[in-house]
N, C-alpha and C positions, 0 to 999 in steps of 0.2 A: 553581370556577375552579382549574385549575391554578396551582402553582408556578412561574414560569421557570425555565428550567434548559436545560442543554446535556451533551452529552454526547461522550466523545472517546474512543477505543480507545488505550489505554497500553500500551506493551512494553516490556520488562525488557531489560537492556542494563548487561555488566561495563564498556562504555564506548559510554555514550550519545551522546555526542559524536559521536563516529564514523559506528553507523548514524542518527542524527539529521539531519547531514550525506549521509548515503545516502538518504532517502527526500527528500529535499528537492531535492537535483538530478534524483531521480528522477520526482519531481511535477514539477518547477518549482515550488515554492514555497520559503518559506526558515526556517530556525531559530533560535529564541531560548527561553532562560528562563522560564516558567511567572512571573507575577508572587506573588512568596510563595513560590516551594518551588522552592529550591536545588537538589531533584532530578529536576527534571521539564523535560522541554525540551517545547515544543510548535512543530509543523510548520505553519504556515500558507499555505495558497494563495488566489486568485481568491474561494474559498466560505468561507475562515474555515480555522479551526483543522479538519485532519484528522486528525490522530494525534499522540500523544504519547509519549516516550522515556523512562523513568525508572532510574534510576542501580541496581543490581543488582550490588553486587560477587560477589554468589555465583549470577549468572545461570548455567543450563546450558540448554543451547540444545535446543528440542524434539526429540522423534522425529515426520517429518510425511511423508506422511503414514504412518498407522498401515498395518499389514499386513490389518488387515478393511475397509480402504479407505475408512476415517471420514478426513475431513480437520480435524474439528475447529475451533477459528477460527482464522481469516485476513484477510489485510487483502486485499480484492480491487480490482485496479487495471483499469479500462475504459479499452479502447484500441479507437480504431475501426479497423476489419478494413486498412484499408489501410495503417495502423501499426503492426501489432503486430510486424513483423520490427525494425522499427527501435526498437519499446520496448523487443522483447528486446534488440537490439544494446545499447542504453542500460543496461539492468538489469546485464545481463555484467558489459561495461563498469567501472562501478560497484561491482563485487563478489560479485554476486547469483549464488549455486548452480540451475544449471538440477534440478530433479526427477523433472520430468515432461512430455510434451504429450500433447496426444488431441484427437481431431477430434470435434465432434457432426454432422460430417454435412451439415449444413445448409448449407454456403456449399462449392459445388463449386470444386475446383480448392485448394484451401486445404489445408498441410500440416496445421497445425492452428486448432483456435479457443480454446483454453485451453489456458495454458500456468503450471506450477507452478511455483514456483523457494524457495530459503531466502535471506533476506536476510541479509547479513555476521554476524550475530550466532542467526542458526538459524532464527528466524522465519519461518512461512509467510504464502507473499503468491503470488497468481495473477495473471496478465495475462488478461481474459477481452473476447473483442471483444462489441462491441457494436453494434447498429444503426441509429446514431445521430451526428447532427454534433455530437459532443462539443466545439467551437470555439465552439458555438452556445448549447451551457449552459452552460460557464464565464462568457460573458457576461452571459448573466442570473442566475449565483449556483445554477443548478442547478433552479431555482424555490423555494428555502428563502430564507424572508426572516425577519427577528427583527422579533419583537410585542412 
């Protein structure tokens, strides 16, 4: 039998606060405190904790992506195709550095379908549509349930 356990993608941040408050308007969800660790913020929406912020005073902000065209990680945000102008508009908005866009092709008429940006603190994060009523699985939690 396994161990329970969870698991959450943490980024470095000379001031957590700040993009903590960035990704959390950007989800709609909201932030607070890590219970026990003074330096850790975690971002909570509809499915539980998605990301976490940790205090970095000697954070330096990534190169992303790389020139051999590795993206390396990122935190990738689903937006369904008939949203993704106004996720970007929100992301801007917000503070988010556009990168990149590019089309796969697959949804005619679409400037594009993935779109890369750096979050206020250098961080890569994509907007990538999806084929899907994402309204529909925030309600049920995504289908992850805790055992």
């Amino acid at each position: 039998m396994t161990v329970p356990k969870t698991a959450v993608l943490v980024l470095d941040s000379a001031e957590p606060e700040l993009l903590a408050q960035f990704y959390a308007e950007l989800l709609g969800a909201s932030a607070g405190p890590a219970p026990g660790d003074g330096e850790l913020l975690l971002i909570t929406g509809g499915t539980g904790v998605v990301l976490g912020v940790r205090r970095d005073p000697d954070h330096i902000p990534p190169s992303w992506p790389l020139p051999e065209g590795s993206q390396q990680a990122h935190v990738c945000i689903l937006v369904e195709q008939r949203s993704l102008d106004e996720a970007e508009r929100e992301a801007v908005a917000l503070g988010a550095r556009p990168v990149a866009a590019e089309d796969d092709g697959s949804l005619p008429g679409s400037r594009t379908t993935l779109r890369r940006y750096a979050d206020p603190a250098g961080h890569a994060f994509t907007l990538a549509v999806v084929d899907e009523d994402l309204t529909a699985h925030a309600a049920h939690g995504f289908g992850l349930r805790r055992r």
